[in-house]
C-alpha positions in Angstrom: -28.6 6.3 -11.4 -28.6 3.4 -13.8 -26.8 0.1 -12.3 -23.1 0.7 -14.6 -23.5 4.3 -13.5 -23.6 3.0 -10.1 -21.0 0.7 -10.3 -18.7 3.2 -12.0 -19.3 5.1 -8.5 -18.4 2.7 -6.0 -15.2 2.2 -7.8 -14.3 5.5 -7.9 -15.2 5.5 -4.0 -13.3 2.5 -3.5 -10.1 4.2 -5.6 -10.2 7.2 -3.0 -9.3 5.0 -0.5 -6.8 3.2 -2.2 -8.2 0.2 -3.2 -6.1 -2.0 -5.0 -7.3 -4.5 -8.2 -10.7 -2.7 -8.5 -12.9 -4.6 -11.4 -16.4 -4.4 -12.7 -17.9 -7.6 -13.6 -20.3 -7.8 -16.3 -23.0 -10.2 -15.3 -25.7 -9.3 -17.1 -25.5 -12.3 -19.9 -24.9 -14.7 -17.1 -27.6 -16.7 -14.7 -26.1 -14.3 -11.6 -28.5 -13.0 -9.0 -26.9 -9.2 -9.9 -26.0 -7.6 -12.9 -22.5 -6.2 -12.0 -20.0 -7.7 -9.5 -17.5 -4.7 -8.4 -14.8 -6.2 -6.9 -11.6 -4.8 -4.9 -9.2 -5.5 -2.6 -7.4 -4.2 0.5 -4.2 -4.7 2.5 -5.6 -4.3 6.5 -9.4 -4.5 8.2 -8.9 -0.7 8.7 -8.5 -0.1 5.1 -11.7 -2.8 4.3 -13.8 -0.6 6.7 -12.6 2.9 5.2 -13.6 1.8 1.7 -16.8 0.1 2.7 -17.5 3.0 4.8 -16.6 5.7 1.7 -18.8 3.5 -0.5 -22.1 3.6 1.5 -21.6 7.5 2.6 -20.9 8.4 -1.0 -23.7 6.6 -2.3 -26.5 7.4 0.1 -25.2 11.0 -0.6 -26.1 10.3 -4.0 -29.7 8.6 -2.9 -28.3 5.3 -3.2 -28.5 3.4 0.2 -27.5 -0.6 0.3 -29.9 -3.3 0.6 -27.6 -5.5 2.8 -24.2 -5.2 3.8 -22.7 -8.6 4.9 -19.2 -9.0 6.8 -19.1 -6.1 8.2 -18.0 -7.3 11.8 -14.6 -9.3 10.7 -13.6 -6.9 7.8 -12.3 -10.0 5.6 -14.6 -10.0 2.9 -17.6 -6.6 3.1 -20.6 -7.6 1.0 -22.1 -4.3 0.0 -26.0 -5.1 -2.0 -27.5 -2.6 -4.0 -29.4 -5.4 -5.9 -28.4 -4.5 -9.3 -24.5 -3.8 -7.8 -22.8 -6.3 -5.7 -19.7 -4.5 -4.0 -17.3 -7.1 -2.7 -14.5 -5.5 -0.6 -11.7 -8.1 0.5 -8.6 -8.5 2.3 -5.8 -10.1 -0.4 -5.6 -13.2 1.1 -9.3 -14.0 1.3 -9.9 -12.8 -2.6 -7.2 -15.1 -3.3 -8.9 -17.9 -1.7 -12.6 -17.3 -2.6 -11.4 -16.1 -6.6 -14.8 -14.9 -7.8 -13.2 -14.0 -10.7 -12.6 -17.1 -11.7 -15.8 -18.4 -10.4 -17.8 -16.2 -13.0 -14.7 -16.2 -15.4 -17.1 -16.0 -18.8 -18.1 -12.4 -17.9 -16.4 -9.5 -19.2 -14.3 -7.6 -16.9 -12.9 -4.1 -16.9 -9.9 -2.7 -14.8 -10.8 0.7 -13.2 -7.6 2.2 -12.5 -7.2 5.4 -10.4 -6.7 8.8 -12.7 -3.2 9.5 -12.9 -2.9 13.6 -11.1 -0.5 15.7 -12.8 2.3 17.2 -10.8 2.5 20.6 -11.0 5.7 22.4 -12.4 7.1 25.0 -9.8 
C-alpha cells in the first residue's frame, strides 16, 4: 500500500471510532523525518486507546504492522510509526498544547471528514 494509500486508511480507522479533527499532513516537500503526519483527536484515554487500537488491528490486517508506537501507557498523545505515516492520536487538550499543525504550518493539509450515511425512508 503506497504511503497516502496508507494514510487514507488510518483515517478512515480513526473515523470509525469517532475521532474528531482528523487531518493528513503533507510533508513530503518539507525537511520532516516522514512524509505524512495523520493527525486526530479524542475526548477520553478510552477513546485514544480504541482508535489507536482500531488503527494497528486494521492495518496489520491489511499487512501493515507499526514500527513504534510511543505513548501508549498514558493515552495523552499515541504515536503510531509506520515510517512513511506518522499517526498522532491526542487527547484535545494536549493537541492544543503541542499544535503540530502549526509547528509544520507550510504543508498542505486536508480534512478527512466521516461519510455522511443516508437514513433510510420507512
Amino acid at each position: 500500500m503506497a504511503p497516502k494509500a496508507l494514510a487514507r486508511a488510518c483515517c478512515k480507522l480513526a473515523l470509525d471510532k469517532k475521532a474528531e479533527d482528523v487531518i493528513i499532513m503533507d510533508l513530503r516537500k518539507m525537511p520532516a523525518p516522514t512524509d505524512y503526519f495523520v493527525i486526530c483527536s479524542a475526548t477520553t484515554d478510552k477513546q485514544v486507546k480504541a482508535i489507536v487500537d482500531n488503527i494497528v488491528e486494521g492495518t496489520e490486517g491489511r499487512g501493515h504492522r507499526p514500527w513504534h508506537i510511543e505513548g501508549y501507557s498514558a493515552l495523552k498523545w499515541v504515536l503510531i510509526d509506520y515510517v512513511d505515516v506518522v499517526v498522532h492520536v491526542f487527547q484535545d487538550d494536549v493537541r492544543k498544547f503541542y499544535s503540530l499543525e502549526t509547528l509544520w504550518g507550510d504543508a498542505p493539509v486536508e480534512e478527512v471528514k466521516p461519510k455522511l450515511r443516508r437514513k433510510r425512508r420507512l
